[in-house]
VOKOL-253297 format. One line per 8 residues: number of its first residue (from 1); their letters; for each residue z, y, x negated of N, C-alpha, C. Coordinates in Angstrom, 3 decimals, always signed. Layout:
% residues N
NUM	a	Z:Y:X:Z:Y:X:Z:Y:X | ...
END
This chain:
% residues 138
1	xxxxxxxx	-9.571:-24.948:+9.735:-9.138:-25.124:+11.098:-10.214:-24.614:+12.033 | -10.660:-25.338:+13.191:-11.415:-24.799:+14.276:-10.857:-24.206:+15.141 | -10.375:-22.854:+14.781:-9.837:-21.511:+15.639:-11.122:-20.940:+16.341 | -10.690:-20.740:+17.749:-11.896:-19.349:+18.509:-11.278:-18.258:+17.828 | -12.629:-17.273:+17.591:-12.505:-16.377:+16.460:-11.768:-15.640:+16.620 | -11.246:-14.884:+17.861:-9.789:-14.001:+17.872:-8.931:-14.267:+17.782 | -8.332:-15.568:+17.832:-6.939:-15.957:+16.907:-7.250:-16.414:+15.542 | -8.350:-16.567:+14.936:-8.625:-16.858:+13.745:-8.483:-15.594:+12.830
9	xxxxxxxx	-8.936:-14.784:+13.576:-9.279:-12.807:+13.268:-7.689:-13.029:+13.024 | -6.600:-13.141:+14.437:-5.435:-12.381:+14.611:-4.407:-13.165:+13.500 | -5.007:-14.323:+13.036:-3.744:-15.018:+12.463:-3.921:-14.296:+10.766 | -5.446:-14.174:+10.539:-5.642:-13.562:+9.462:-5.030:-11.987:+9.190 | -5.558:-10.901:+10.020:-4.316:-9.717:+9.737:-3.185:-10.217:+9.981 | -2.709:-10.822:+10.720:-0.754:-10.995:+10.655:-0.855:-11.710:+8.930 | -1.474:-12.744:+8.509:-1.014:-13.145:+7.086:-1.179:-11.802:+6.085 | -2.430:-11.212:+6.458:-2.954:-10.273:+5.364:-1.269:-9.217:+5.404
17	xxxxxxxx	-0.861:-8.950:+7.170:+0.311:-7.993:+6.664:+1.423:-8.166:+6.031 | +1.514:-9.744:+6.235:+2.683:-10.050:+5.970:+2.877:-10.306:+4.073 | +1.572:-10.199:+3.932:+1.374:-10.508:+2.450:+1.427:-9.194:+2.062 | +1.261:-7.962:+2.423:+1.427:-6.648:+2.131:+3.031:-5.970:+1.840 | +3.420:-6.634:+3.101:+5.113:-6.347:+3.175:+5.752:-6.980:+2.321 | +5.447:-8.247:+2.358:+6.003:-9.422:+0.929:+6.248:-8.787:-0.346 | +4.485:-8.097:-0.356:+4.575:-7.869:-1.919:+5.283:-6.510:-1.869 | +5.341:-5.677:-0.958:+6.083:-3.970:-0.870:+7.789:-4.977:-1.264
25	xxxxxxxx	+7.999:-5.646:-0.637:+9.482:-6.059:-0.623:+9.626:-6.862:-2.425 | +8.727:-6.932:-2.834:+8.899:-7.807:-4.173:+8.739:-6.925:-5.508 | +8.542:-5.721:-5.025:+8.802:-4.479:-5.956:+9.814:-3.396:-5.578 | +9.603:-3.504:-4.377:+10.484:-1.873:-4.003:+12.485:-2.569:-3.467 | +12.313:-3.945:-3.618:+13.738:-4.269:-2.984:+14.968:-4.181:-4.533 | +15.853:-3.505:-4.423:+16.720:-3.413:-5.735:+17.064:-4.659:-6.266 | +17.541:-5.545:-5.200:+17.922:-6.477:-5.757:+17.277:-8.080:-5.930 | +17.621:-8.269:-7.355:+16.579:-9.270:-8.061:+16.524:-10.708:-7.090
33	xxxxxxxx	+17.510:-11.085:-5.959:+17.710:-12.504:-5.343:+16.692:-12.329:-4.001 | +16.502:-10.622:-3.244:+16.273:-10.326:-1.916:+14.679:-10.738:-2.638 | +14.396:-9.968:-3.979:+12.931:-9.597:-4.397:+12.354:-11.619:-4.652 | +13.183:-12.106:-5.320:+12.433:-13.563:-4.892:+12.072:-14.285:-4.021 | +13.250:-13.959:-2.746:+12.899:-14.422:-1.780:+11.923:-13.930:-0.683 | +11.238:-12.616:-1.279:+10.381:-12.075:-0.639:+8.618:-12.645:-1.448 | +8.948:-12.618:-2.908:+7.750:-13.895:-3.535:+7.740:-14.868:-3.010 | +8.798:-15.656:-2.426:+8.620:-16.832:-1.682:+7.949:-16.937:-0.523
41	xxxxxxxx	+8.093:-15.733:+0.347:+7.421:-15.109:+1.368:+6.015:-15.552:+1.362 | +5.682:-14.364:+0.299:+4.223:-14.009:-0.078:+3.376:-15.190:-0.680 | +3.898:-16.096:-1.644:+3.699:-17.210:-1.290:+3.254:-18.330:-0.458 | +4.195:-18.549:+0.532:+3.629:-18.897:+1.850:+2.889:-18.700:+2.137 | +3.089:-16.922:+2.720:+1.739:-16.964:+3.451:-0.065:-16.876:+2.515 | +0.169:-16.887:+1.433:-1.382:-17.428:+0.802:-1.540:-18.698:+1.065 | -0.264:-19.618:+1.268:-0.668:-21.232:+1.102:-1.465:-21.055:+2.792 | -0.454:-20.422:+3.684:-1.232:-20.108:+5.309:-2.984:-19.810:+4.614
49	xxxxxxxx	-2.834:-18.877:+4.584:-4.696:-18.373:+4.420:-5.267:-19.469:+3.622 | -4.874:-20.372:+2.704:-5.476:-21.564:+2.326:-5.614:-22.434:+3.707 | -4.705:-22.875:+4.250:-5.051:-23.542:+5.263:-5.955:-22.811:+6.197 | -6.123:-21.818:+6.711:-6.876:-21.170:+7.511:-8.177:-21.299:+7.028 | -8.681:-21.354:+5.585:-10.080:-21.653:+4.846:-10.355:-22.624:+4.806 | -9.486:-23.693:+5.367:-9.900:-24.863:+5.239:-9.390:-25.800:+3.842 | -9.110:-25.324:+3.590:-8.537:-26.026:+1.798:-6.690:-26.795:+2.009 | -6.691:-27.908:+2.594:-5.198:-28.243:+3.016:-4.806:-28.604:+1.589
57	xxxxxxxx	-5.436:-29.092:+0.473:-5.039:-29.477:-0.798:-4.326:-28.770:-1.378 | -5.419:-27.357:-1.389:-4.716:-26.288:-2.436:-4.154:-25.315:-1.609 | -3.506:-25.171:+0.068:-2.002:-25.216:+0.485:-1.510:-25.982:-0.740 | -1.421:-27.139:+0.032:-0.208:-27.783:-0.642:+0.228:-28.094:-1.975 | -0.693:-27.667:-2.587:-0.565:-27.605:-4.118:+0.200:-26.437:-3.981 | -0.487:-25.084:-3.690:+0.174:-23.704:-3.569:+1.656:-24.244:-3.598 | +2.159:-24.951:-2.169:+3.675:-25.143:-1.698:+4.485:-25.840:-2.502 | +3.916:-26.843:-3.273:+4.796:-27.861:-4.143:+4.633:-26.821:-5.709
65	xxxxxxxx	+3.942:-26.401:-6.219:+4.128:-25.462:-7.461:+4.660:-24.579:-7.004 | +4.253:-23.529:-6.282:+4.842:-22.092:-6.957:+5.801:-21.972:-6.367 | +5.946:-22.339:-4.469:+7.129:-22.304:-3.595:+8.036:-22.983:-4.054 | +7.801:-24.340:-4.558:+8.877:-25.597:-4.739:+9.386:-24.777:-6.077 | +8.328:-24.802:-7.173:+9.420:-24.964:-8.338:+9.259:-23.746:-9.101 | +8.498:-22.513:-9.077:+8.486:-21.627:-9.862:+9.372:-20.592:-9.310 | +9.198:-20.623:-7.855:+10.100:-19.560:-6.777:+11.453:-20.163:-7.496 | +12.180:-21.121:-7.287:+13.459:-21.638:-7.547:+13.640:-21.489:-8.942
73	xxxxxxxx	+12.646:-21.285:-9.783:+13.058:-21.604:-11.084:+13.619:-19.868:-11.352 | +12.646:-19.119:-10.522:+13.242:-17.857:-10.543:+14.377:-17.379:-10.342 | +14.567:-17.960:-9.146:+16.006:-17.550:-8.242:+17.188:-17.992:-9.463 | +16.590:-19.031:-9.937:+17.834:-19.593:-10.823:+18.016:-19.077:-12.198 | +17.109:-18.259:-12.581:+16.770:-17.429:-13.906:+17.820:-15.763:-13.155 | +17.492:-15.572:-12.397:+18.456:-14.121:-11.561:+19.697:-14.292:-11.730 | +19.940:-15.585:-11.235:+21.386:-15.942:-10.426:+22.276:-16.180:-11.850 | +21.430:-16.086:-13.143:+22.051:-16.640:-14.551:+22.109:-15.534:-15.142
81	xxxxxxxx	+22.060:-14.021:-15.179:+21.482:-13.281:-15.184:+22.951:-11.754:-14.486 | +23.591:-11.127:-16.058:+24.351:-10.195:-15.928:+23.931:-9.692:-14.927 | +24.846:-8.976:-13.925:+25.028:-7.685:-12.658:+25.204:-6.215:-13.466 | +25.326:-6.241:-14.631:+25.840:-5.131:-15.308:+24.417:-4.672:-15.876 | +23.505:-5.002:-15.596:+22.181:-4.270:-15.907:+21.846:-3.296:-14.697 | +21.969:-3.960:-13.696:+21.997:-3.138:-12.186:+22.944:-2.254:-11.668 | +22.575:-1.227:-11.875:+23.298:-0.279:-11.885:+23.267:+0.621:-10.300 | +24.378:+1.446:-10.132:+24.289:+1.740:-8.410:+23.255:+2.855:-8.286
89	xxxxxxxx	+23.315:+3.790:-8.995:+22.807:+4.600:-9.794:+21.557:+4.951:-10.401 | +20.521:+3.886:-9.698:+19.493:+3.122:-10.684:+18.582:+4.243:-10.106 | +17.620:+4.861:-10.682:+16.732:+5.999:-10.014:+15.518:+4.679:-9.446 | +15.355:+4.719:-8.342:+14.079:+3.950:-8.157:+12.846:+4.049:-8.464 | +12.176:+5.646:-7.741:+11.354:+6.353:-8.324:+11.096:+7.285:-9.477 | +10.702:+6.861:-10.232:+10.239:+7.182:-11.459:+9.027:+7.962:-11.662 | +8.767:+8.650:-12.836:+7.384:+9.057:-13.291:+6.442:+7.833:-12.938 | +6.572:+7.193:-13.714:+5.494:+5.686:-13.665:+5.191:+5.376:-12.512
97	xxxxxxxx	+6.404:+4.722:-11.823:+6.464:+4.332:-10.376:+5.456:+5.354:-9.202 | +5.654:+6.628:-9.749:+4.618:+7.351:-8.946:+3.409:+7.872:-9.223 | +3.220:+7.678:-10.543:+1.531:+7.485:-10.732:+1.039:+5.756:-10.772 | +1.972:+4.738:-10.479:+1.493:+3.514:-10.139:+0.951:+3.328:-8.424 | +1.572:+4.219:-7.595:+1.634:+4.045:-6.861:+0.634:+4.831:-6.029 | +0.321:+6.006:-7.013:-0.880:+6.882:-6.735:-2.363:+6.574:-6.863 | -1.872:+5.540:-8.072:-3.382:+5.240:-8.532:-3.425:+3.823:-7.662 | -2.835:+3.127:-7.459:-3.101:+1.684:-6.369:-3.676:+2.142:-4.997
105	xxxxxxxx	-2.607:+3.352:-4.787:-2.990:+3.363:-2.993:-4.514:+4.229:-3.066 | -5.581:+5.378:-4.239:-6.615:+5.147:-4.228:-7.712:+4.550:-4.420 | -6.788:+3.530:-5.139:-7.977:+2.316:-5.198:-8.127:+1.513:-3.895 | -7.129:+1.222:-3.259:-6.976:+0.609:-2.177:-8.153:+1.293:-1.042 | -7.662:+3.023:-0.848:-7.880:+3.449:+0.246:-9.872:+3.415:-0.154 | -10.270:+3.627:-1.771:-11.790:+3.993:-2.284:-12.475:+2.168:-1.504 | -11.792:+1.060:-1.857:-11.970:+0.121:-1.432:-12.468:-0.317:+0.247 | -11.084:+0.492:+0.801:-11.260:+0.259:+2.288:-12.747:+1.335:+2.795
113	xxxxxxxx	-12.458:+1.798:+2.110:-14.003:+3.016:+2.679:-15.286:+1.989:+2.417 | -15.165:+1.630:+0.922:-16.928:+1.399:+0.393:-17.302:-0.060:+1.496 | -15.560:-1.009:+1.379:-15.948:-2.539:+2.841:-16.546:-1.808:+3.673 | -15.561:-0.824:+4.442:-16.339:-0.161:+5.924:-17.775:+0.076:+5.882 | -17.951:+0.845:+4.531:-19.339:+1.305:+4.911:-20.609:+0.208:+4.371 | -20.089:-0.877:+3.904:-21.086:-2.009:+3.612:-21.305:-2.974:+4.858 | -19.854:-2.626:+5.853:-19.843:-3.626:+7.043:-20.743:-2.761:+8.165 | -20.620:-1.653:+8.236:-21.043:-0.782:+9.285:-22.446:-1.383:+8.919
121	xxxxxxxx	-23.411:-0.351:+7.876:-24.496:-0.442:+7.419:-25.034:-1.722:+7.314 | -24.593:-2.545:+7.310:-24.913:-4.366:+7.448:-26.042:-4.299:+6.486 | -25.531:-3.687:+4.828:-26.685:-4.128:+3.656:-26.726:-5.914:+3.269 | -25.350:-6.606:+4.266:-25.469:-7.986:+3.371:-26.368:-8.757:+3.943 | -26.717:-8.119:+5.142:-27.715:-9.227:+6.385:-28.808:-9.821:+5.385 | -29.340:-9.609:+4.241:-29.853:-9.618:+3.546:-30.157:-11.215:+2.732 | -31.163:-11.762:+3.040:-31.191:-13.039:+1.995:-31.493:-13.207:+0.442 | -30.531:-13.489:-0.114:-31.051:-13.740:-1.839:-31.750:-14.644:-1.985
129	xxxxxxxx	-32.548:-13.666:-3.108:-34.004:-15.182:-2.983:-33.905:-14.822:-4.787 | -34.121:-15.940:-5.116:-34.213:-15.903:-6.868:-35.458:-15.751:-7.190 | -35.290:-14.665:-8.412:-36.108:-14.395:-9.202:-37.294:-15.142:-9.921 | -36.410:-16.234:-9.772:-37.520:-17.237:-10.976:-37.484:-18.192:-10.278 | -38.555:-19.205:-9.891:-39.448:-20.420:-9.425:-38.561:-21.199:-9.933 | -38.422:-22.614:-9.455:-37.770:-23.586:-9.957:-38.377:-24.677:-9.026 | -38.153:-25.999:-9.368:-38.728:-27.591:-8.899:-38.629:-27.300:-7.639 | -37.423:-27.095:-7.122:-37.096:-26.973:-6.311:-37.839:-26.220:-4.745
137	xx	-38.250:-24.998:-5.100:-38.786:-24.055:-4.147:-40.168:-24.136:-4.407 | -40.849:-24.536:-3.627:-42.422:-24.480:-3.800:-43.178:-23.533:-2.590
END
């Protein structure tokens, strides 16, 4: 799409958050029907950031596979699917759950540092030039 770059910028963090919340809602929601319909979410909005790259194909591939028939195939795998496993009772947080959650959010946060400091420092301004001669480059 030919967006001026601050709604191109703004549409990209709103997808990036909404793909954050999606996926927070597709683990942390108890129940198995809210948690698909929040994959369906997250979903979407990647098929969005496909369209925003320019790729309308693989949107719509995205929308007709995973939205159309894997999301539903889910919902319909839940909906078939004892209530008597779900319990009221259910501890959410766990051992696991909180060293999963320890070790993601420093990878995340080691991540957001090393982008910053590759964007600040502008090491990519940089042109790759290959090593080895070819027909091509004279």
């Amino acid at each position: 799409m030919d967006l001026p770059g601050p709604i191109h910028d703004f549409l990209l963090v709103f997808l990036g958050s909404g793909l954050l919340v999606g996926g927070l809602g597709v683990v942390l929601l108890p129940n198995p029907i809210f948690s698909a319909f929040s994959l369906g979410f997250v979903l979407v909005c990647i098929s969005l950031l496909y369209i925003l790259a320019n790729s309308h194909f693989v949107a719509a591939a995205q929308l007709l596979i995973y939205v159309g028939a894997i999301n539903v195939l889910i919902i319909f795998a839940v909906m078939f699917m004892n209530d008597s496993e779900y319990s009221i009772d259910f501890n959410l947080w766990t051992v696991g759950n909180g060293i999963t959650s320890v070790v993601c959010t420093t990878i995340f946060f080691i991540n957001f540092y090393y982008s910053r400091y590759v964007m600040v420092r502008g090491y990519l301004d940089y042109k790759i030039k290959p090593d080895f001669r070819t027909r091509f480059n004279k």
